[in-house]
Structure formats: structure tokens, C-alpha cells
N, C-alpha and C positions, 0 to 999 in steps of 0.2 A: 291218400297218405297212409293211411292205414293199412292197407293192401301191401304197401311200398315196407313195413316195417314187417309185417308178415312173413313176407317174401324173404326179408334180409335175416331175419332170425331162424327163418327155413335152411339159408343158405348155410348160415353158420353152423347146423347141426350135421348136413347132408353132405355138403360138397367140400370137396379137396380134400380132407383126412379125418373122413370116421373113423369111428373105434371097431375095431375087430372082434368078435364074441370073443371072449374068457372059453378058454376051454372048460372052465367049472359054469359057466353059464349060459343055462339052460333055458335063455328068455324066448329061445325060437319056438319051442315047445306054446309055450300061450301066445306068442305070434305068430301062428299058424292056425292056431285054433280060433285067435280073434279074427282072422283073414278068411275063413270059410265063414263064422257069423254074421260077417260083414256081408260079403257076399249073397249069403242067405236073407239078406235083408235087416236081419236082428244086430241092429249098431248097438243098441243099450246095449246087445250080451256081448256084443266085440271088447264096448268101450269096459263093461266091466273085467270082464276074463285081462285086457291091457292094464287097469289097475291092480290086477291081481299081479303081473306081471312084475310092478315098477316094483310093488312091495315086495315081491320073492326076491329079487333083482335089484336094491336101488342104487346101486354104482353103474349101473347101463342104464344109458340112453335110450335104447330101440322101442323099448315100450311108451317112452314118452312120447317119441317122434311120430312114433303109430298113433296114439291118441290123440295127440294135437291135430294131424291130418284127418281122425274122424271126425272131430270138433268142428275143424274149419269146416268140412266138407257141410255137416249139421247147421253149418252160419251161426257157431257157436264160439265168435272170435275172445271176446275177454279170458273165456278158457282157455281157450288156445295159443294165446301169446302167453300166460300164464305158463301152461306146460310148454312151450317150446324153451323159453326163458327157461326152464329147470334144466330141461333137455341140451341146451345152447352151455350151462354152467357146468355138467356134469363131462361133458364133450372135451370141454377144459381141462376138465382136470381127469381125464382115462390115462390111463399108464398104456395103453396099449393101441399106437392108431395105425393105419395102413394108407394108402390111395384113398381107396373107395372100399363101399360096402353095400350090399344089396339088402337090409335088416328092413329097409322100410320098401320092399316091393312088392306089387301088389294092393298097396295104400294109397297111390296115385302121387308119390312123393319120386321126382327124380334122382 
């Protein structure tokens, strides 16, 4: 069941109409840099550099959606429903959405 709410709070950030960057915002910058950390192995310095992010950032989503997905990955789920919930709120209320958006690729998020 839990999984099944994961899932639906995932869907709600990701699919049908994410937000499109802000041309003032610059979150790809530390999501690119938490994505080679990641990578590297070093998730603590992912998942910190992605909180550095929400805070440059906190009208975007991408940094949350990023983090939530380390989280889960970590089986770090109370966090992770946590931030997608903010993730999922702030998704709501973006002035700016499109189709789709590739913000969370590479994080193993569809």
C-alpha cells in the first residue's frame, strides 16, 4: 500500500504537466551537480547540494522530486513522501507548466 501511494504522489509531480524551468531558475545548475554525486556514489553530497537547491529555489519542484527519488532509492520512504508531498504542492501552484519535462532525468524518475 505504501508503494501504491509512493507511486501516486510520484505521478502527480512527473507526469502530464510539469513545470518548465523559470528562465530565472537556475535549479539545473545544482541538479546536475547532485546527478554526477549521485553517480559517484556520494548520495549524502547529492541529497545535500538538492537541499541546497530547494532553498536557492523554493518555487521549483525539481530539486524536491530529485531528492525524494534519492530517498526512496536510500529506503528512506517517511522522507520521501514527505518531500514529494511538498514536491506534489508546489507542482500546483507553478505558474508555468508544459507536457512534460526531463528535470528529474537521470534520478531514475520517469
Amino acid at each position: 500500500m505504501r508503494s501504491l501511494v509512493l507511486c501516486v504522489l510520484c505521478m502527480q509531480v512527473t507526469v502530464g504537466s510539469a513545470p518548465r524551468p523559470d528562465p530565472g531558475d537556475d535549479a539545473g545548475t545544482f541538479l546536475g551537480q547532485a546527478q554526477r554525486l549521485h553517480k559517484a556514489g556520494r548520495t549524502d553530497d547529492a541529497l545535500a547540494e538538492l537541499k541546497q537547491a530547494a532553498t536557492a529555489f523554493p518555487e521549483s519542484p525539481r530539486p524536491l522530486v530529485a531528492m525524494a527519488t534519492l530517498l526512496l532509492e536510500a529506503r528512506r520512504e517517511p522522507e520521501a513522501v514527505q518531500i514529494l508531498q511538498q514536491a506534489a504542492e508546489l507542482h500546483r501552484q507553478h505558474p508555468h507548466l508544459a507536457d512534460s519535462d526531463d528535470t528529474t532525468e537521470g534520478f531514475g524518475v520517469a
